[in-house]
C-alpha positions as CSV (number, residue, x, y, z in Angstrom):
1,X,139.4,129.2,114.9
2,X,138.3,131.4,112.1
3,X,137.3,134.0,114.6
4,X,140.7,133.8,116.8
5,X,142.8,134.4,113.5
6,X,141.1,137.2,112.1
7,X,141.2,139.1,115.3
8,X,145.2,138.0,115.5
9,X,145.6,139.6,112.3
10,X,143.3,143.1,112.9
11,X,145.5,143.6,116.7
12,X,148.7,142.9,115.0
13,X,148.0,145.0,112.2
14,X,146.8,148.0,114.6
15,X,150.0,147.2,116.7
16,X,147.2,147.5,119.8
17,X,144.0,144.9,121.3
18,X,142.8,142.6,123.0
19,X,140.4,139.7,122.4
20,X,137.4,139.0,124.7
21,X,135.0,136.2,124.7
22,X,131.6,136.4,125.9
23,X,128.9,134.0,127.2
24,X,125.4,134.9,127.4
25,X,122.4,132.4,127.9
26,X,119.4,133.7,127.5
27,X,115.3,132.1,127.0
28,X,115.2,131.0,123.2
29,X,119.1,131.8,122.2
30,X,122.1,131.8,123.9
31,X,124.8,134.4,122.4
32,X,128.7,133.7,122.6
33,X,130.0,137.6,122.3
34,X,133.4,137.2,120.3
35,X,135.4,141.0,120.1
36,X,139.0,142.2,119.6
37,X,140.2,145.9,120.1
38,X,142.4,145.5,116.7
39,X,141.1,147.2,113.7
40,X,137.6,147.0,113.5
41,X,135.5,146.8,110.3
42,X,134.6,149.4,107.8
43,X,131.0,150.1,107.5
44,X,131.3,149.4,103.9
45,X,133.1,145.9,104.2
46,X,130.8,145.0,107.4
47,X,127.6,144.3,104.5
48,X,130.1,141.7,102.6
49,X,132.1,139.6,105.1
50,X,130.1,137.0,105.1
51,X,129.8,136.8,101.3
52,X,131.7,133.8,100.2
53,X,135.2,134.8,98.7
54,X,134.8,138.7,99.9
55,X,137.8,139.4,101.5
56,X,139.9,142.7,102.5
57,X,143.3,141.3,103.0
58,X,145.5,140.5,100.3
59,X,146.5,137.3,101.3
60,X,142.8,136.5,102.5
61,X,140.6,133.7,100.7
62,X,136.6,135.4,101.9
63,X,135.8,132.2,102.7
64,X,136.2,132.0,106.9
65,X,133.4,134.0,107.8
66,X,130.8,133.0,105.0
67,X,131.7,129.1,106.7
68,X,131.0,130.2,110.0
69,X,127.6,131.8,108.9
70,X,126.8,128.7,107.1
71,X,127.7,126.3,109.8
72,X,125.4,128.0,112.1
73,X,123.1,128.7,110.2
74,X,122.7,124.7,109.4
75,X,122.5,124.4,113.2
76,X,119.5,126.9,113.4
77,X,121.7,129.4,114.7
78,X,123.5,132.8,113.3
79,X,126.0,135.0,113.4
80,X,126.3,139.1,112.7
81,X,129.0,141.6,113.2
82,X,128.8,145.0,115.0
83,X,132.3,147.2,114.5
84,X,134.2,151.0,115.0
85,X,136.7,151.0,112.4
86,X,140.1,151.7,114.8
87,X,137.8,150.6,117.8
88,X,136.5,147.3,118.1
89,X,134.8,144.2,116.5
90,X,132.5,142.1,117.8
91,X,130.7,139.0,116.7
92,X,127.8,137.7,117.8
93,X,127.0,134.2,117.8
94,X,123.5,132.6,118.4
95,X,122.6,129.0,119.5
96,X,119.4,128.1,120.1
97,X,118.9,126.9,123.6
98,X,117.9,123.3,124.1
């Protein structure tokens, strides 16, 4: 949910984007692949975002994305961003296969 509002907020802020989700099993991890064509992420900003309470938006709380990390983390799992600011970002979450 976290995921799907953020990249809400980046297209409607760039006034352009889509949002594409991913699947990709793979031996040891499977990867769910979570982009949107909004915004993208400064390179700066893209070493905090999953800081608890870091947040770029005025009306953000930093606390989505340092849950998610957690969460998956707790499952033996992870999650890391790869963005172009005006271009894309895209998430990366890992599962370990079963």
């Amino acid at each position: 949910f976290n995921l799907i509002k953020n990249s809400i907020y980046s297209i409607n802020a760039a006034l352009k984007g889509d949002i594409s989700i991913t699947l990709k099993p793979g031996r040891g991890v499977n990867r769910v692949l979570f982009r949107d064509t909004g915004e993208g992420i400064e390179q700066k900003d893209l070493e905090k975002i999953f800081e608890g309470f870091y947040t770029t938006r005025e009306e953000g709380t930093g606390v989505g994305l340092a849950f998610c990390r957690r969460t998956l983390r707790s499952f033996d799992g992870d999650i890391r961003c790869d963005s172009e600011p005006g271009g894309y970002a895209e998430f990366i979450l890992e599962f370990p296969a079963i």
